[in-house]
C-alpha positions in Angstrom: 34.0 65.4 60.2 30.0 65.8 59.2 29.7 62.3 60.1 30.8 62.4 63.5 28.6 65.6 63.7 25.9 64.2 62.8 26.1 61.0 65.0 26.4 63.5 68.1 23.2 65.4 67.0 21.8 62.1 66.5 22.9 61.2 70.1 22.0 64.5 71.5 18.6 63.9 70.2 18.2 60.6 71.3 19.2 61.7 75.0 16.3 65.1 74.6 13.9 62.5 73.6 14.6 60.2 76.4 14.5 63.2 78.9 11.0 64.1 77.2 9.9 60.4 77.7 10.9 59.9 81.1 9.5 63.2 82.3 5.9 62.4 81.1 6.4 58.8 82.4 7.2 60.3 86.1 3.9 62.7 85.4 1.5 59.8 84.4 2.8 57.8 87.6 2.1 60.8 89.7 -1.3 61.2 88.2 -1.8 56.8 88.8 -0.7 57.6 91.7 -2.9 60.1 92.6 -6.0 58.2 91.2 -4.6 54.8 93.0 -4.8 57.4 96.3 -8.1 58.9 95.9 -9.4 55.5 95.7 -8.4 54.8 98.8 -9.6 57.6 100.3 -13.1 57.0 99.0 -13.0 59.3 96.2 -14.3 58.9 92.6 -15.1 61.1 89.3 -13.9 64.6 89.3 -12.7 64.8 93.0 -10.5 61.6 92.5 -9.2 63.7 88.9 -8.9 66.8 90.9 -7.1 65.0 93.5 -5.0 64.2 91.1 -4.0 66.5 89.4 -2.9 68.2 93.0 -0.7 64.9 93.7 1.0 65.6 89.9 1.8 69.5 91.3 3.2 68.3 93.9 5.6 66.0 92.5 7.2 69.1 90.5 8.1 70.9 93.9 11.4 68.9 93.9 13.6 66.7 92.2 13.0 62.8 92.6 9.8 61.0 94.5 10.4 62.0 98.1 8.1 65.1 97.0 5.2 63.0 95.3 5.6 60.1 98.4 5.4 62.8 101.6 2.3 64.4 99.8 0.4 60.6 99.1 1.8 59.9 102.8 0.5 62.9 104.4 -3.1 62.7 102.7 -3.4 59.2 103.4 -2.6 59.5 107.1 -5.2 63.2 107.4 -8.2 60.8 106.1 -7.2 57.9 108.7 -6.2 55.5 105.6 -2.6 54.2 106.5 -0.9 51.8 104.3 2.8 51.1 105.1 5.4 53.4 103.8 7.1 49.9 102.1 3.2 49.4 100.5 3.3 53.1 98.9 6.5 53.3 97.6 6.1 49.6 96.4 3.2 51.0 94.5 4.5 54.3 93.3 7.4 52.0 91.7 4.6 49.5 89.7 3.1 53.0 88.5 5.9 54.2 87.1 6.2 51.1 85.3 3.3 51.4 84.5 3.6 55.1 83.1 6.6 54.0 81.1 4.8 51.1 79.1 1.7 53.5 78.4 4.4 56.0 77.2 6.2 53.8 75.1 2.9 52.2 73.5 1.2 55.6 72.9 
């Protein structure tokens, strides 16, 4: 029975350190995000970082991106910079992939 038990801890880690990899991968894309945003918006430097790390705050309010994409939306719109919802979303998606490959590589 030890083997099976240690497969499933084996497993059980594997899934913890998944969770642990996605949930820093969905972080770094809110913070590209964020930066990608701020550029937009005509920021640079430490208001662009601070911006930032606001957009990577707000992505925690809620489960999923519907958070992270009203907040980008919303900013976007308030400084008269309005890319399509489709253009946003498009981008927050190549971010995460992003996120994930700069994860996996360190």
């Amino acid at each position: 029975m030890s083997e099976f038990d240690d497969r499933k801890r084996a497993q059980e880690k594997k899934y913890e350190l998944d969770q642990d990899a996605e949930f820093r991968a969905q972080a770094r894309r809110a913070k590209l995000t964020g930066l990608w945003a701020a550029g937009l918006m005509g920021m640079t430097g430490d208001p662009a970082e601070t911006y930032a790390r606001s957009v990577i705050l707000a992505d925690l309010e809620e489960a999923g991106e519907e958070d992270l994409f009203r907040k980008i939306k919303a900013d976007l719109v308030a400084k008269n910079v309005a890319p399509s919802d489709h253009l946003i979303r498009a981008k927050m998606t190549e971010l995460l992939a992003e996120a994930r490959a700069q994860i996996k590589n360190g």
